[in-house]
KOLKE-473940 format. One record per residue: x, y, z of N, C-alpha, C, CB in turn; residue in three letters. Coordinates in Angstrom, 3 decimals, decimal comma, padded with zeros to 6 digits, always signed. Each point is the difference from the previous one (the first is absolute). Glycine has a CB too. Layout:
REM KOLKE-473940
> X|Y|Z|X|Y|Z|X|Y|Z|X|Y|Z|ALA
...
REM end
This chain:
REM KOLKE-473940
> -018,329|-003,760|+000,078|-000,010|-001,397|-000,414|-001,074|-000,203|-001,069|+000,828|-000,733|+002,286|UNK
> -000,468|-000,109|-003,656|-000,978|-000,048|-000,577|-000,857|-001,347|+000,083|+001,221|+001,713|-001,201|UNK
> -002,550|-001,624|+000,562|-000,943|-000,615|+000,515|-000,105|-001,218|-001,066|-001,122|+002,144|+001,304|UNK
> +000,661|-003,063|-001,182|-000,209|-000,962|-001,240|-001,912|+000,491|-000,421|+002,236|-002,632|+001,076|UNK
> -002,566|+002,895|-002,758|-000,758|+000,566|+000,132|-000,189|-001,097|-001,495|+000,271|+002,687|+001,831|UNK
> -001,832|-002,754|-002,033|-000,357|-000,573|-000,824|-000,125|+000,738|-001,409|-000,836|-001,229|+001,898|UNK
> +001,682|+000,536|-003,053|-000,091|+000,323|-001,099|-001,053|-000,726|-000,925|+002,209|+000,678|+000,564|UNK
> -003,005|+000,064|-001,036|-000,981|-000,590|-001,513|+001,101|-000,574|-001,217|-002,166|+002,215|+000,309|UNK
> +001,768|-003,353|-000,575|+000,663|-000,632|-001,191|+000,418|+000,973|-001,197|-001,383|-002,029|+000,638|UNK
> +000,237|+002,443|-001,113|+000,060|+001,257|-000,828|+000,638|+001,263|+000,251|-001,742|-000,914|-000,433|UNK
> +002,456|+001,100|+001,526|+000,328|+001,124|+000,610|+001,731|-000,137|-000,773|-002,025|+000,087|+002,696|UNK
> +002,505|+000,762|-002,733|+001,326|-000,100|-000,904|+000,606|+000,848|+001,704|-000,528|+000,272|-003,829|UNK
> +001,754|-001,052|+003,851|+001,141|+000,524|+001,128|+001,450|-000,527|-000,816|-001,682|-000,386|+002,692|UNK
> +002,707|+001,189|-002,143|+001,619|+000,118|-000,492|+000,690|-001,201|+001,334|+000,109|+003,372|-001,156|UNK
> +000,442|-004,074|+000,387|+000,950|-001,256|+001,511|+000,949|+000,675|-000,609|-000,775|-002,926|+000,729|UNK
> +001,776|+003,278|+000,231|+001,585|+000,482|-000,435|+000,527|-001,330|+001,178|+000,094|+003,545|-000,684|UNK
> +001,039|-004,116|+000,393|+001,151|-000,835|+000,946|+001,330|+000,187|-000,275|-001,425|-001,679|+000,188|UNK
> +002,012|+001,685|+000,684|+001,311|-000,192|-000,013|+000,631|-001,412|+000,819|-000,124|+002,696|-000,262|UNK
> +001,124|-003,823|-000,631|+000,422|-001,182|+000,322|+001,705|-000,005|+000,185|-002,261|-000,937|-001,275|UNK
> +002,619|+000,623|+002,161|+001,326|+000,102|-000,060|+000,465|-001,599|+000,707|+000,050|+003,085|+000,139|UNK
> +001,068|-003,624|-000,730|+000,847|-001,246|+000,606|+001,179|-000,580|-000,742|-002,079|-000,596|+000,919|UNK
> +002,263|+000,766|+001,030|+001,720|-001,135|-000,547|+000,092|-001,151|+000,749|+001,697|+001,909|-000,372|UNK
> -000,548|-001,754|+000,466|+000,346|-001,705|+000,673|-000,323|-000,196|+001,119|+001,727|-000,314|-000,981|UNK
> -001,598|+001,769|+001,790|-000,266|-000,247|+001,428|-001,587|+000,760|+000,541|+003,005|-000,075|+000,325|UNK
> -003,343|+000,469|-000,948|-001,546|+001,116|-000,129|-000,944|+000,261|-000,768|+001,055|+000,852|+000,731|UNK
> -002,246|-000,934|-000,423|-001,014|+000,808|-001,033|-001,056|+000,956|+000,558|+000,213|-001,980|-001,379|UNK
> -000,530|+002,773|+000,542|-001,003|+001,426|+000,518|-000,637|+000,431|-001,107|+001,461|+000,986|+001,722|UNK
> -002,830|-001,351|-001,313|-001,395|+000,141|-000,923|-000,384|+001,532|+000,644|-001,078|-003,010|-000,304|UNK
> +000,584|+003,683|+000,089|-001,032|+001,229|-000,142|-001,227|+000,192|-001,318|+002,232|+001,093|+001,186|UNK
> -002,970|-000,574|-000,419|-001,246|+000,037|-001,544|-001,061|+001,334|+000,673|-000,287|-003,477|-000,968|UNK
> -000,553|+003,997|+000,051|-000,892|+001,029|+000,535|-001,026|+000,096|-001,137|+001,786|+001,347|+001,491|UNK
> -002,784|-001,427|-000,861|-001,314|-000,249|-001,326|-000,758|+001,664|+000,332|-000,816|-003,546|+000,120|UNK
> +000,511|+004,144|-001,258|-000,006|+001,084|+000,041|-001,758|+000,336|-000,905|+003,284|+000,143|+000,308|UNK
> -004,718|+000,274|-000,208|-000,864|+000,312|-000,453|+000,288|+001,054|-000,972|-001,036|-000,881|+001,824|UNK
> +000,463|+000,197|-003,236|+001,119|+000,771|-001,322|-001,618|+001,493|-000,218|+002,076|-003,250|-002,115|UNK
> -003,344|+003,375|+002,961|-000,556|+000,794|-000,482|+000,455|+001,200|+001,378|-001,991|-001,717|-001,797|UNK
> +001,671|+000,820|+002,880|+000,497|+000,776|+001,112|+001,557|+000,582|+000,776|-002,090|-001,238|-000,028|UNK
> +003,254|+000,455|-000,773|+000,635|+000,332|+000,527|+000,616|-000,691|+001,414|-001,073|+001,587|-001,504|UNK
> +000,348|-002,195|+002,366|-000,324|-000,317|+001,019|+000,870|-001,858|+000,349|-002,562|+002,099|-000,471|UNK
> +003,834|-001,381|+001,585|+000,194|-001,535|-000,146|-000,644|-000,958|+001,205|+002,263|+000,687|-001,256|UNK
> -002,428|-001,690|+000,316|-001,155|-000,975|+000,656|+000,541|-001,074|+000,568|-001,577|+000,511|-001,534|UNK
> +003,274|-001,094|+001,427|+000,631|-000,846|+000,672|+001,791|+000,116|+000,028|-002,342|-001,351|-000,588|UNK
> +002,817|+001,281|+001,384|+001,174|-000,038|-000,117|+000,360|-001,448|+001,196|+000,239|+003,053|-000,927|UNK
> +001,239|-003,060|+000,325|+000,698|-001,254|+000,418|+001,231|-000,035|-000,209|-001,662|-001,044|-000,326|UNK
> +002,383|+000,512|+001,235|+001,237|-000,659|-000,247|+000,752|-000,927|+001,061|+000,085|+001,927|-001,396|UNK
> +000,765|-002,459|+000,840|+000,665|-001,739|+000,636|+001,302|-000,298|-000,324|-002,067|-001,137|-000,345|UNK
> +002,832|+000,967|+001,763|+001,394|-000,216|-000,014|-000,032|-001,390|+000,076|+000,862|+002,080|+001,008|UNK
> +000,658|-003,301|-001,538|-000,040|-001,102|+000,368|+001,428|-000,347|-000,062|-002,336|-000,395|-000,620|UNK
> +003,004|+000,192|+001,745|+001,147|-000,618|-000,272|+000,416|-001,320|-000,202|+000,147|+001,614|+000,890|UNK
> +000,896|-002,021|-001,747|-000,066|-001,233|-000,890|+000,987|-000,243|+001,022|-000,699|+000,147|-002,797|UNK
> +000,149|-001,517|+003,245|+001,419|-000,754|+001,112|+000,572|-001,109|-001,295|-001,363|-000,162|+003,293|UNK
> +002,861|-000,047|-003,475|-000,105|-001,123|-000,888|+000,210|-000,927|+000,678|+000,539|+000,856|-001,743|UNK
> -001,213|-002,207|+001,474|+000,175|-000,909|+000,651|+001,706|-000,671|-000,064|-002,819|-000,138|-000,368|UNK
REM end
């Protein structure tokens, strides 16, 4: 499991995401990645189903 870890302003890191949606769904993913270390420092992702009213 990764950890939430404090980044320096000055510190340069890579966000990659992927967004996907339709009518009935959407699905976020993202992963922030330390661009000297290598090292990923957060990941995430989120399902949501769209009820239509």
């Amino acid at each position: 499991m990764l950890q939430d870890f404090f980044v320096h302003p000055d510190r340069q890191v890579y966000f990659f995401a992927s967004f996907s949606q339709n009518e009935v769904e959407e699905f976020h993913k993202y992963i922030v990645i330390d661009a000297e270390t290598k090292r990923e420092l957060q990941e995430g992702k989120s399902y949501h189903h769209c009820d239509n009213p």
